[in-house]
C-alpha positions as CSV (number, residue, x, y, z in Angstrom):
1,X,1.3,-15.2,11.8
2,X,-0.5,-18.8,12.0
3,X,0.3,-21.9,12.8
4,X,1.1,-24.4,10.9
5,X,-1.3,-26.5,12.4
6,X,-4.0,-24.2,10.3
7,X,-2.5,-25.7,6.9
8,X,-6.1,-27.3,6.0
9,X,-6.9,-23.4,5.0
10,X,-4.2,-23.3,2.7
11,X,-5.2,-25.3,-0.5
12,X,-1.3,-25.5,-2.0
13,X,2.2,-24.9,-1.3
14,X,5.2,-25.1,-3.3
15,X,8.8,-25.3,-2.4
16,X,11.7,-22.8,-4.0
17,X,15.4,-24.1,-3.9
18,X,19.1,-23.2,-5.1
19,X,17.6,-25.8,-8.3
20,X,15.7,-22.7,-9.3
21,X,19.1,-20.4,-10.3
22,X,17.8,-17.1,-8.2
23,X,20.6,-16.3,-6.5
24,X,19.8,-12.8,-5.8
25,X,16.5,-11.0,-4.7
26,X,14.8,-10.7,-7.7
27,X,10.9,-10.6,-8.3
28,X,9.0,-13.8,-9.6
29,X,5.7,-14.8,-10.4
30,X,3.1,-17.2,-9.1
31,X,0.6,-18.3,-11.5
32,X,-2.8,-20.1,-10.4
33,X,-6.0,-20.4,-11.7
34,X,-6.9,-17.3,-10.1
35,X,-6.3,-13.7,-10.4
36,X,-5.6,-11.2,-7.2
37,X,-6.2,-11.3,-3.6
38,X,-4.0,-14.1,-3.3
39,X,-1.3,-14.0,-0.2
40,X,1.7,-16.0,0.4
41,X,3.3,-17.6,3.6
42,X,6.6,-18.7,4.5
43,X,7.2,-21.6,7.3
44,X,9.8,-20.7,9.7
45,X,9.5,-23.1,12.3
46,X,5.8,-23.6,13.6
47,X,4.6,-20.4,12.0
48,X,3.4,-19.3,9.2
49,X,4.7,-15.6,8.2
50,X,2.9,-13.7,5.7
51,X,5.3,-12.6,2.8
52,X,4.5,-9.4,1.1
53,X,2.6,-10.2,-2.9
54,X,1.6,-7.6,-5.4
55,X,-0.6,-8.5,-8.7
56,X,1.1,-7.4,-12.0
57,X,-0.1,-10.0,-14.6
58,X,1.2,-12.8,-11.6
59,X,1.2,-12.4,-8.5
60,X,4.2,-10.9,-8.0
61,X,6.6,-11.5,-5.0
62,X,10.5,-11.2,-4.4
63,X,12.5,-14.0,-3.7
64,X,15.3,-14.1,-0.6
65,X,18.6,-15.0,-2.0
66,X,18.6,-18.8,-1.9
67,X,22.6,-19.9,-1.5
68,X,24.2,-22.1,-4.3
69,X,23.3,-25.2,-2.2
70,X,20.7,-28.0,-4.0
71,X,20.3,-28.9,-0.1
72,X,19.0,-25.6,0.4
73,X,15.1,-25.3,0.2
74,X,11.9,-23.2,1.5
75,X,8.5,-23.9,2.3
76,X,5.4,-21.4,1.0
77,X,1.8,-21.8,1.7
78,X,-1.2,-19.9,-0.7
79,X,-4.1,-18.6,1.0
80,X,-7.5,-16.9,-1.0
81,X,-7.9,-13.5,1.0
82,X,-9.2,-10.0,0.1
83,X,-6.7,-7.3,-0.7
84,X,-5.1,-5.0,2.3
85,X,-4.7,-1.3,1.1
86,X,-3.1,-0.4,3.8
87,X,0.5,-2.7,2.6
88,X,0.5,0.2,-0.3
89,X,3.8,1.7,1.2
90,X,4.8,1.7,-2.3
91,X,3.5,4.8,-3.4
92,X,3.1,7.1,-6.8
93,X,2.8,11.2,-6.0
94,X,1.9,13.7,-8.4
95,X,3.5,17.2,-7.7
96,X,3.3,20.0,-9.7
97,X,5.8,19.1,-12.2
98,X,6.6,15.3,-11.7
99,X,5.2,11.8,-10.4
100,X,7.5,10.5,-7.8
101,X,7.9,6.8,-6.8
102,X,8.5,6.4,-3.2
103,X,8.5,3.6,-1.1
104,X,8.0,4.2,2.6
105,X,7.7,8.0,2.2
106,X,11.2,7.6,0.7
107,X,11.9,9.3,-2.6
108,X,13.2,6.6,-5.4
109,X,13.2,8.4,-8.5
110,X,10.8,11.2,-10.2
111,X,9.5,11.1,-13.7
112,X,9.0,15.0,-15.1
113,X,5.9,15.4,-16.8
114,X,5.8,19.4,-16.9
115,X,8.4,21.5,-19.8
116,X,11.8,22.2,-18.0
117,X,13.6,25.3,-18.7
118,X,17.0,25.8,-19.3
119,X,18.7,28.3,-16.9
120,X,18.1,32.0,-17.8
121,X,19.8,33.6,-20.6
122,X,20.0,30.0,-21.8
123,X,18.4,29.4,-25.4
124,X,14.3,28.0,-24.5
125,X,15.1,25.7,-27.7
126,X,16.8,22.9,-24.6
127,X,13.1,22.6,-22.7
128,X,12.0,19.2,-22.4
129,X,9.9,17.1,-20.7
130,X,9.5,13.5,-20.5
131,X,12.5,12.3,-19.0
132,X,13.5,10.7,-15.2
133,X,15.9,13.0,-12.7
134,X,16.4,13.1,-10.1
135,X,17.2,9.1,-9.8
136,X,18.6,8.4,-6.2
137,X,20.6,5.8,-4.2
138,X,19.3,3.6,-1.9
139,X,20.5,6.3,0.8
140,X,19.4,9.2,-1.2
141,X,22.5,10.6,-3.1
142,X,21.5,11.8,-6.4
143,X,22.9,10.0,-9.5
144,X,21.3,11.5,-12.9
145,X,22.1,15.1,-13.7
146,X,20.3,17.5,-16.2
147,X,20.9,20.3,-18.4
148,X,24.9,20.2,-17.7
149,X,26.8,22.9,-19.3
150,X,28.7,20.6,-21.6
151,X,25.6,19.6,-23.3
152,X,22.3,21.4,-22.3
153,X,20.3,18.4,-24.0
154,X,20.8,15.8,-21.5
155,X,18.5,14.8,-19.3
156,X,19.1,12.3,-16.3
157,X,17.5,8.9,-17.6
158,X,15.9,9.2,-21.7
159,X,16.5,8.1,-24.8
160,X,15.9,9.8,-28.0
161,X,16.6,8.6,-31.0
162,X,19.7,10.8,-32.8
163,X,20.2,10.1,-36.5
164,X,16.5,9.7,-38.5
165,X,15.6,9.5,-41.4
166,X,11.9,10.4,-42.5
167,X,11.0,10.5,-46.0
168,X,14.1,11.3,-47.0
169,X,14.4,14.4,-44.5
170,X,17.4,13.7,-41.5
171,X,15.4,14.8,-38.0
172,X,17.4,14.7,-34.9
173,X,15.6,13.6,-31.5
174,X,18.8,14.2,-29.5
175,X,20.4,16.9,-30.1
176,X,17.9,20.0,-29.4
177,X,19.9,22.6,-30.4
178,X,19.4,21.7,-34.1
179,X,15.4,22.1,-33.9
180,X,14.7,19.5,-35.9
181,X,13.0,17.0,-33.0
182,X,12.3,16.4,-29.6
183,X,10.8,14.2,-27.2
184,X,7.8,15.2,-24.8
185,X,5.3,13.7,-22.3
186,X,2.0,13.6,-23.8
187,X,-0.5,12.1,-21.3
188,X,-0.6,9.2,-18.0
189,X,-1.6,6.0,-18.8
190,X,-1.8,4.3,-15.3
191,X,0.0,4.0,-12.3
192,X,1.1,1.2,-9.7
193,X,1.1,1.2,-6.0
194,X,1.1,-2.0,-3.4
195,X,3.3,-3.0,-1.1
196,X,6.6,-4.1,-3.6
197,X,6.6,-1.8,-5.9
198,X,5.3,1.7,-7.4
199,X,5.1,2.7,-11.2
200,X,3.8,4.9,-13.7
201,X,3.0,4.3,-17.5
202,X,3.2,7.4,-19.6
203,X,2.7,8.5,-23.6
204,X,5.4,10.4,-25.1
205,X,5.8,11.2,-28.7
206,X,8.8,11.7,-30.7
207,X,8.0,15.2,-32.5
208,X,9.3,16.2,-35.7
209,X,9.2,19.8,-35.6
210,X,9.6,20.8,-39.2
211,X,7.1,18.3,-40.4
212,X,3.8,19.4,-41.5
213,X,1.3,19.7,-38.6
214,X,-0.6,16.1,-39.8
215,X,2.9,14.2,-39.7
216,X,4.3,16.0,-36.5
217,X,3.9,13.0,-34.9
218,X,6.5,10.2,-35.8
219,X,7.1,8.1,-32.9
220,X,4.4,6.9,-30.0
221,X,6.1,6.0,-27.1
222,X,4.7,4.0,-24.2
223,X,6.9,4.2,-21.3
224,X,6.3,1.7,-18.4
225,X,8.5,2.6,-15.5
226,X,8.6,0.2,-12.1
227,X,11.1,0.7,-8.8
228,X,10.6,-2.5,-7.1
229,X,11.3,-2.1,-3.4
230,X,14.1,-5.4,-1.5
231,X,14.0,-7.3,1.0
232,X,17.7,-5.7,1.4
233,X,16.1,-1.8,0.6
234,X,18.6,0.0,2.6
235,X,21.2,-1.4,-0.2
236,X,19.2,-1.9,-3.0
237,X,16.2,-1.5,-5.7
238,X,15.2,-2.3,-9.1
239,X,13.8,-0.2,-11.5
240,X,12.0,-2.0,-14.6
241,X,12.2,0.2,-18.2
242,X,10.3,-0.9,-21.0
243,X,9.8,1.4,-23.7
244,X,7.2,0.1,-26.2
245,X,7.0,2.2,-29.7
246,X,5.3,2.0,-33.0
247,X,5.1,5.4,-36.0
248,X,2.1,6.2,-37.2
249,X,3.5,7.3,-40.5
250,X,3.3,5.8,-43.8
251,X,6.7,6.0,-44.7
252,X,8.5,4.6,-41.7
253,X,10.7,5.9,-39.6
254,X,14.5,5.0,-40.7
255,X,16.9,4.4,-37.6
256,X,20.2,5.0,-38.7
257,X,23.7,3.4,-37.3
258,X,25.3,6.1,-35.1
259,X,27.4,6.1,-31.7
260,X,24.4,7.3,-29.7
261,X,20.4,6.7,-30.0
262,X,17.6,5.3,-28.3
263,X,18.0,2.3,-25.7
264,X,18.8,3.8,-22.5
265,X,20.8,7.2,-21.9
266,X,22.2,8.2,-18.6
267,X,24.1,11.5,-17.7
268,X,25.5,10.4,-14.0
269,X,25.9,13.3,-11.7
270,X,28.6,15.5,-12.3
271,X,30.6,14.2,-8.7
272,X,32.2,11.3,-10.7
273,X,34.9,11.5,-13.5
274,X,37.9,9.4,-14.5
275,X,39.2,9.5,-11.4
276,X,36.3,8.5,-8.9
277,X,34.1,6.2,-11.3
278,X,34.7,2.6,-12.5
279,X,32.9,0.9,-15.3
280,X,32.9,-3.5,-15.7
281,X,30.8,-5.2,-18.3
282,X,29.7,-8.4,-18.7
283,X,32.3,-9.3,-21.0
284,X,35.0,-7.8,-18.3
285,X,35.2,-4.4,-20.3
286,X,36.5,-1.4,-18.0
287,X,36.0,2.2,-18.6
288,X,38.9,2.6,-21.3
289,X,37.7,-0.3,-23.4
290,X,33.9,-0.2,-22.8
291,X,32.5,1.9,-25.5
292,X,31.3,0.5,-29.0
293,X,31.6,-3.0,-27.4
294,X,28.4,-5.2,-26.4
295,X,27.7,-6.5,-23.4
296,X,24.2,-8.2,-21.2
297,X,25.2,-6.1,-18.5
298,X,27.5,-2.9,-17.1
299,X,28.2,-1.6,-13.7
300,X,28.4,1.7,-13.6
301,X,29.9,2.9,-9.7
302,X,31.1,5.8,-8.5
303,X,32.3,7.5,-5.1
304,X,29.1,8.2,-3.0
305,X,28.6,11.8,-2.0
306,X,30.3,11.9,1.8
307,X,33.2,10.1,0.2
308,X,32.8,7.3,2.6
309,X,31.9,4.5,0.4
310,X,30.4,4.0,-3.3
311,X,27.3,3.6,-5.1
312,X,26.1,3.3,-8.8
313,X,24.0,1.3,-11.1
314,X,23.6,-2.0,-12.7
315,X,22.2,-1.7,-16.0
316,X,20.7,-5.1,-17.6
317,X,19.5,-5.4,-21.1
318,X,17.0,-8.0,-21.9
319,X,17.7,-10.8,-24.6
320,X,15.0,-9.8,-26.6
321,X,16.2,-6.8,-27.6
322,X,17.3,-4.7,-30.8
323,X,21.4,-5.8,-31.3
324,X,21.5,-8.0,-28.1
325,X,23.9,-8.5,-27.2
326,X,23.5,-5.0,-26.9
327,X,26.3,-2.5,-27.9
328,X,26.9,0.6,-25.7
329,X,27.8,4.5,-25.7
330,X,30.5,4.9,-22.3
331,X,32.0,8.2,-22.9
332,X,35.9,8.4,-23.0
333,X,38.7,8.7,-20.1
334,X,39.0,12.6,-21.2
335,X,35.7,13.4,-22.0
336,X,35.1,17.1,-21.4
337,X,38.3,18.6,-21.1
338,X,39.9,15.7,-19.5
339,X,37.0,15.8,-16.5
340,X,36.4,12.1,-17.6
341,X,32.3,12.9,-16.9
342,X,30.1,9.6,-17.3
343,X,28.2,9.0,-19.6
344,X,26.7,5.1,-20.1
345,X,23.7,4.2,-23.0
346,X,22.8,1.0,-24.1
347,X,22.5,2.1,-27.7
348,X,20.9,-0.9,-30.2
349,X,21.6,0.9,-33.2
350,X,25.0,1.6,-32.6
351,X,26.3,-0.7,-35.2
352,X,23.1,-1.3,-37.4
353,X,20.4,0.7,-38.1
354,X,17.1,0.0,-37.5
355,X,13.6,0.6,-39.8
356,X,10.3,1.4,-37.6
357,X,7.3,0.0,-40.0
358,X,3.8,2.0,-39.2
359,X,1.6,0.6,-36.7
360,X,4.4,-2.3,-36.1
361,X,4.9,-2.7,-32.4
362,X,8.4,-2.9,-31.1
363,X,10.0,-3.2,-27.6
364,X,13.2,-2.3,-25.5
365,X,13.2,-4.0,-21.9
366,X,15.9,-3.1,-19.1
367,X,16.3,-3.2,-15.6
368,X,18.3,-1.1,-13.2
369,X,19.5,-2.5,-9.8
370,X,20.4,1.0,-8.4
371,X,23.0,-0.6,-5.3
372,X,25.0,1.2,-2.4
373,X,28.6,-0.1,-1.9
374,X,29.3,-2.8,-4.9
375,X,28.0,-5.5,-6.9
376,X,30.5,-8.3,-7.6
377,X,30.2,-9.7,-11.4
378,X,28.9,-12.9,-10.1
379,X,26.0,-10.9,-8.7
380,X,25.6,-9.1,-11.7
381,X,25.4,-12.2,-13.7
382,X,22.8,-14.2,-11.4
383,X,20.4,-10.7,-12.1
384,X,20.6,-10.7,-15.6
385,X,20.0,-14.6,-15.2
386,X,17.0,-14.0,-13.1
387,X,15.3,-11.0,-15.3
388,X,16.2,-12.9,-18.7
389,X,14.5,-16.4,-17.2
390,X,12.8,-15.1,-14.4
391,X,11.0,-18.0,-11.9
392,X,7.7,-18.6,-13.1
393,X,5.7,-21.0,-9.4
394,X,2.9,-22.4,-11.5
395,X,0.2,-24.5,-9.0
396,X,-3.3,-25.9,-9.5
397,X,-4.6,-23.7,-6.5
398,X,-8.6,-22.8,-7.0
């Protein structure tokens, strides 16, 4: 803490307001003329308060909820100082069988890197890796489940692609049972740890398992996974997805239209069904009218495990993608024997199919805000807002 009396150290400032349109915590950048080792300060009075920053590109920080008041305005200083490693209470850990993000020893979500099993006497056709279970609530309940009984193929948070076609051949990702494809981990690329967030980027390739061994390969996935930590963390966090994918093979990779694929899968734990589990889009779609629709966002919410209250997820899908606005897989009010299960993907070639050139590069961003309690659709709209046009603080500080 400093004075502001000290503000001849501090080379710029800036100033956010309600002007800016973040209305919710959200992270934004700061660009300068430098790279990292840059801190920021918030004035509060006399002092100076140091505000926690992490480099990713920008510096990277996350912004209070400023009200919907032009009147309404905050004061930041920059200061040039060397990194702290000990603010790294966002934190990677590699076990055994998974990298966990954590952030102050808390578990957030784990991404499995080792073959699963299915249970014994179960055929060993259903082992995967390369997928992200458990994913948990702000106060630990989990929400992903894996290898249900229904359908041993799914896998928490993944998304293979279902209906290709490869040289003429139909291989199914999805669906292991028909041994045609699958989807596995293949090595670590990096990982991220300061004090906002933790992250891992991973390789995964989509396998064609009755291709010849030179053309196994027909999809390279890069998988960069974020869980940004709040200001608010008892209630919230945001996890960023972006799968980036090219196929190395000559002929392409078709995609073809179909109700499930790709995008972003989610099998939600098996405590919610029809009667404990709501689902609201952005174009005010609930669960019985949801599916096949499109939508920029869904909340997905669901009776939280001492059946006090309610958690769930917001799931956002970026502007740029494939289809968006992008349609969506919700499973049915009777799915599974009249259970009512969940079952929520943002599926971009649900309605049109998709053709993967070789060594073309092509993108799917989302972001998660995992919540306890609710999150109104005014709330959900001002986070899509803010990860769509996110706030860019651009200063001449050298």
């Amino acid at each position: 803490m400093f004075s502001c009396k000290e503000k001849k150290e501090y080379t710029s400032k800036f100033t956010i307001s309600a002007g800016s349109g973040a209305l919710v915590q959200t992270p934004i950048g700061l660009e300068t003329k430098l790279d990292e080792g840059l801190n920021i300060y918030k004035r509060q009075e006399e002092e100076l308060l140091l505000v926690p920053t992490q480099w990713d590109g920008t510096t990277q920080w996350i912004l209070p909820e400023v009200n919907d008041d032009d009147t309404i305005s905050r004061e930041y200083w920059i200061k040039k100082e060397p990194e702290d490693i000990s603010k790294k209470s966002a934190k990677v850990v590699k076990t055994a069988e998974e990298y966990r993000l954590s952030f102050n020893d808390n578990p957030l979500l784990n991404y499995r890197y080792k073959l699963k099993y299915p249970p014994s006497g179960i055929d060993s056709i259903y082992a995967k890796s390369g997928y992200i279970h458990p994913l948990l609530s702000p106060s630990g309940d989990t929400l992903t489940r894996i290898q249900p009984p229904d359908h041993y193929h799914h896998y928490g948070l993944w998304g293979p692609w279902t209906k290709t076609t490869i040289n003429g051949r139909g291989v199914d990702f999805w669906n292991l049972a028909e041994g045609e494809g699958t989807v596995l981990f293949k090595k670590l690329l990096g990982t991220y740890e300061g004090p906002l967030f933790s992250g891992i980027k991973v390789r995964q390739e989509h396998l064609d398992l009755k291709a010849t061994e030179e053309n196994k390969v027909a999809i390279i996935e890069d998988l960069d996974i974020k869980a940004w930590r709040l200001n608010n963390e008892k209630e919230r966090y945001i996890v960023d997805y972006v799968s980036t994918f090219t196929t190395p093979l000559a002929e392409g990779v078709l995609l073809e239209a179909y109700r499930y694929g790709g995008g972003l899968g989610f099998r939600f734990t098996e405590r919610w069904e029809a009667a404990n589990s709501t689902v609201l889009t952005s174009e005010g779609k609930g669960r019985l009218d949801a599916d096949g629709t499109s939508a920029r966002w869904c909340i997905i919410s669901g009776t939280s495990s001492d059946g006090q209250s309610s958690n769930g997820v917001l799931f956002l899908s970026h502007a740029d993608n494939q289809s968006h606005p992008e349609p969506m897989r919700i499973w049915p009010m009777d799915a599974n024997n009249g259970r009512g299960d969940m079952f929520f993907e943002f599926c971009p070639i649900r309605h049109k199919k998709w053709v993967l050139e070789r060594d073309k590069e092509y993108t799917l961003n989302y972001r998660l805000v995992v919540f306890e309690g609710t999150i109104t659709p005014d709330e959900a709209e001002a986070y899509w807002q803010s990860y769509v046009n996110p706030v860019i603080i651009r200063t001449n500080f050298n």
